[in-house]
C-alpha atoms as a printed R data frame, in Angstrom:
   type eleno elety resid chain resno       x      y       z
1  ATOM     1    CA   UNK     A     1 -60.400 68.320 -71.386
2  ATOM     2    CA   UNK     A     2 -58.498 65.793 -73.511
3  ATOM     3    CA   UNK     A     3 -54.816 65.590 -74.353
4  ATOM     4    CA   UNK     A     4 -53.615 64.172 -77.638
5  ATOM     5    CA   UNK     A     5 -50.068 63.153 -76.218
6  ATOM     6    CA   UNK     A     6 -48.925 60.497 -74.201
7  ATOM     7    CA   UNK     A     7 -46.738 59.025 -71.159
8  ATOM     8    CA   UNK     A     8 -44.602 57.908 -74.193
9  ATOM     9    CA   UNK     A     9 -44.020 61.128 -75.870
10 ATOM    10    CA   UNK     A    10 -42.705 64.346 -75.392
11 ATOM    11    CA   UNK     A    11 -41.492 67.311 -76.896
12 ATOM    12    CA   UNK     A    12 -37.878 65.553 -77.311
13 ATOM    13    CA   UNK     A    13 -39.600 62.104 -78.593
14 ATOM    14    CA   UNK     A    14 -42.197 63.175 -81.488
15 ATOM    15    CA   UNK     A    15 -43.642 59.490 -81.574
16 ATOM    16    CA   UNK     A    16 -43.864 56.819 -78.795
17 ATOM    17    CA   UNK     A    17 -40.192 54.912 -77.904
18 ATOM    18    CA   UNK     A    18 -41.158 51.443 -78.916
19 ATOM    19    CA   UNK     A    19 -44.146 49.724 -80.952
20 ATOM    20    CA   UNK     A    20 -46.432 47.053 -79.326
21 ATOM    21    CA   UNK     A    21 -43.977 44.361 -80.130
22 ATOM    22    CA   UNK     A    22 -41.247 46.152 -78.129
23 ATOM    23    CA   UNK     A    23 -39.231 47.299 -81.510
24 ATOM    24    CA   UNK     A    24 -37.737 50.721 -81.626
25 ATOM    25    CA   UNK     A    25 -39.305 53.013 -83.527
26 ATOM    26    CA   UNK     A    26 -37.793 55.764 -85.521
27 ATOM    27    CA   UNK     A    27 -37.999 59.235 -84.017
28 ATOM    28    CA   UNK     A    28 -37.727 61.176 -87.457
29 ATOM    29    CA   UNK     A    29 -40.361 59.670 -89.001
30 ATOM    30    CA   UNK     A    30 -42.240 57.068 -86.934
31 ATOM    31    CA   UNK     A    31 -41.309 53.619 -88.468
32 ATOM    32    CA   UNK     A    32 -40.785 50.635 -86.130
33 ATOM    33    CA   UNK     A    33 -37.785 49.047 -86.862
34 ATOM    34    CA   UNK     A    34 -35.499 46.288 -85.416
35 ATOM    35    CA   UNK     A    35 -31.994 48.007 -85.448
36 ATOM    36    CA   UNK     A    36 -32.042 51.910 -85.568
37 ATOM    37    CA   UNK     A    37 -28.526 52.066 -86.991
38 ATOM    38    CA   UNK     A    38 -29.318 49.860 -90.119
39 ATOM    39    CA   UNK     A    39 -32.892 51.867 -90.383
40 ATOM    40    CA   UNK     A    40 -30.761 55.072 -90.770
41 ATOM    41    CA   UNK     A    41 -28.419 54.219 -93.028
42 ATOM    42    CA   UNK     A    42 -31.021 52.869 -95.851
43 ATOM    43    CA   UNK     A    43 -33.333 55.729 -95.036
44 ATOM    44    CA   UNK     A    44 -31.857 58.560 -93.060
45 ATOM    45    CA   UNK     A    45 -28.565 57.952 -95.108
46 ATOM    46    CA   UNK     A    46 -27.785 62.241 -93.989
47 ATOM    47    CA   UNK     A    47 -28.173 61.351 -90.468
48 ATOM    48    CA   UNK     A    48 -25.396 59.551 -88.151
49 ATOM    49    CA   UNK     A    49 -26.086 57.255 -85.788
50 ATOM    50    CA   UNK     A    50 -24.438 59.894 -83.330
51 ATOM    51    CA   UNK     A    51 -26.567 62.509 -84.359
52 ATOM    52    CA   UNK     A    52 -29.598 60.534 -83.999
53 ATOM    53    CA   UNK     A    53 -28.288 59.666 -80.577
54 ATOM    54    CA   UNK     A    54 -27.600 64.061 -79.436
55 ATOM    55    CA   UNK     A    55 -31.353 64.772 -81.001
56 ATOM    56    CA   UNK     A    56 -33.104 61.702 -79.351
57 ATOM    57    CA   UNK     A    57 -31.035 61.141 -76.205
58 ATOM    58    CA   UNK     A    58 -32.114 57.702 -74.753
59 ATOM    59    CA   UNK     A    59 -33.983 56.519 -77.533
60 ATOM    60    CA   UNK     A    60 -33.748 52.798 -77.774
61 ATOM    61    CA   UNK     A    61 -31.828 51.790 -80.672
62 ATOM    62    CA   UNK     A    62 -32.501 47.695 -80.767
């Protein structure tokens, strides 16, 4: 039997918590970014920083 998810994701983390590299990556829609707040705001414009933080507790955001 094989599993398609991983030690780094879960039901409340859709994609792994960091790339490779070690940068964050976007839970909404997978990107790997260097500074989730500035990643939102250009893309996610609708969604606060403190809502990202409530949906995706413990993300990293740097």
């Amino acid at each position: 039997m094989t599993t398609t998810a991983t030690a780094a994701t879960s039901e409340a983390f859709p994609y792994p918590l960091t790339s490779e590299d070690g940068r964050p990556i976007c839970q909404l829609d997978g990107t790997a970014v260097h500074i989730i707040q500035t990643y939102l705001k250009k893309n996610h414009p609708s969604v606060s920083l403190s809502e990202y933080q409530e949906r995706f507790p413990g993300a990293p955001m740097l």
